[in-house]
C-alpha positions as CSV (number, residue, x, y, z in Angstrom):
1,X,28.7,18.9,24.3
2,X,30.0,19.3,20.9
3,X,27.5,20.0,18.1
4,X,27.4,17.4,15.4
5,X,27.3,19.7,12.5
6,X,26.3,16.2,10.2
7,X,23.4,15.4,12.4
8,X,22.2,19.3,12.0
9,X,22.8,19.1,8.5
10,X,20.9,16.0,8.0
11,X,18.2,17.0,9.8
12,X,17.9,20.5,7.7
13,X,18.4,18.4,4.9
14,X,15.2,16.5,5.6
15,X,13.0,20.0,6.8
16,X,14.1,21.1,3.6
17,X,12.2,19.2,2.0
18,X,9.2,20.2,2.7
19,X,7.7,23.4,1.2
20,X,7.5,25.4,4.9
21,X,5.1,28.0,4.7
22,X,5.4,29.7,8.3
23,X,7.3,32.6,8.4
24,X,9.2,31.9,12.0
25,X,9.9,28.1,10.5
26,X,11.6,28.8,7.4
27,X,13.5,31.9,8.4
28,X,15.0,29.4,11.3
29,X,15.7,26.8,8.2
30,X,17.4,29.9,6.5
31,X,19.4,31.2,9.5
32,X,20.9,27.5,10.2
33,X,21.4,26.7,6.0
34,X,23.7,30.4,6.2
35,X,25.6,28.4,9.4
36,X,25.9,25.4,7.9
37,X,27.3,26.8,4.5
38,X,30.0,28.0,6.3
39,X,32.6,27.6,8.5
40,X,31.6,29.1,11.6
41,X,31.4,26.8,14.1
42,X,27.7,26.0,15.3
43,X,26.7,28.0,18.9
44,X,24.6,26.1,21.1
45,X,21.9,28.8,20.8
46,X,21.7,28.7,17.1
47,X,21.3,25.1,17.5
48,X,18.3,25.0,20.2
49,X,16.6,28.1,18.3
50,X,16.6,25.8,15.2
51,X,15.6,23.0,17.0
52,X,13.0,24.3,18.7
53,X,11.6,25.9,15.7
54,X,11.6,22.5,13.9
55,X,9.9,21.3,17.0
56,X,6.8,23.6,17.3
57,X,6.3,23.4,13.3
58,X,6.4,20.0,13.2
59,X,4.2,18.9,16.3
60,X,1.5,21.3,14.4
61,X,1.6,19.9,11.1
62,X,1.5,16.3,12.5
63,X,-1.2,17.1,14.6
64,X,-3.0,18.4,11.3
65,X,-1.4,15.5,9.7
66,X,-3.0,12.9,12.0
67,X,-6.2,14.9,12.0
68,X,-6.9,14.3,8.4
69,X,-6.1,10.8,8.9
70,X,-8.6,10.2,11.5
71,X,-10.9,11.8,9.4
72,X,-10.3,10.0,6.2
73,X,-10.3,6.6,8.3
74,X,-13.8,7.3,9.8
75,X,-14.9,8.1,6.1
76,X,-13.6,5.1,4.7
77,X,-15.2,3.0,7.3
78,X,-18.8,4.7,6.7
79,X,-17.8,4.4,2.3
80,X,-17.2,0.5,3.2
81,X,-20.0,0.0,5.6
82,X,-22.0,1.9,2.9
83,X,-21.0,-0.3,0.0
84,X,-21.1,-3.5,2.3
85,X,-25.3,-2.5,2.9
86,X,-25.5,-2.0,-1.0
87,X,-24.2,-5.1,-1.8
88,X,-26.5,-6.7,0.2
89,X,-29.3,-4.6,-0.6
90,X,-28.5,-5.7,-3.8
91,X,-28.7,-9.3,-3.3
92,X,-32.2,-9.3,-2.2
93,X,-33.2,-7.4,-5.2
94,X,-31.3,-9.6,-7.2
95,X,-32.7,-12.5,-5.9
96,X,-36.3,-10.9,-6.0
97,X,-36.0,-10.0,-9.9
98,X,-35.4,-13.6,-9.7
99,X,-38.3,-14.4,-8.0
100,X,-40.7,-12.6,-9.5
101,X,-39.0,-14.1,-13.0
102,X,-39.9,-17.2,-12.1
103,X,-43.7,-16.2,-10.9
104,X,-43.9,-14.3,-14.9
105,X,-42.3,-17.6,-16.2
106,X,-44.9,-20.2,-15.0
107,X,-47.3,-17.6,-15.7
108,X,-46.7,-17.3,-19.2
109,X,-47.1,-21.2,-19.6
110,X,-50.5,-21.0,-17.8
111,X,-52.2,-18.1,-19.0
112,X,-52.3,-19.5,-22.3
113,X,-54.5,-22.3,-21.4
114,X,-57.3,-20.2,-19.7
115,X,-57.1,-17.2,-22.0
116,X,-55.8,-14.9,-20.0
């Protein structure tokens, strides 16, 4: 089969895009960006190399990707459960300083009378 040189080039259009660190990666970006930019036609083995460069770098990094997702989500969900508590916490103490107003209040209109 035929390589589609558009579908290569798209798809090392997208890679590059990304700042790629790993040595094996981005010399495997280089070595099929030197095909592409010229008129050599495209070998099957070129092709899988790339490919299978792309594939091992990228499994990794979303692997790490979805790694710090899972993390941030279980974060979040303690930072929400967290703020849910304080908000109720926050009510009661609300409601006591409203309390204990109303206990100071009546008191101020009795003490008078008995001198206290």
């Amino acid at each position: 089969m035929p390589v589609d040189r558009n579908q290569i080039r798209a798809l090392a259009d997208e890679v590059g895009r990304f700042y790629v660190r790993e040595r094996t990666m981005r010399r495997a970006q280089e070595a099929i960006r030197t095909l592409l930019a010229s008129d050599v036609e495209l070998d099957d083995a070129a092709v899988r190399g790339y490919l299978r460069a792309v594939t091992t770098y990228f499994t990794g990094f979303e692997r790490e990707a979805r790694g710090h997702l899972a993390d941030l989500e279980r974060r979040l969900a303690r930072a929400s459960q967290l703020q849910f508590n304080l908000t109720a916490e926050r009510g009661v103490a609300a409601r006591r300083v409203e309390a204990t107003q109303g206990v100071l209040s009546h008191l101020a209109e009795v003490a008078p009378r008995y001198g206290a």
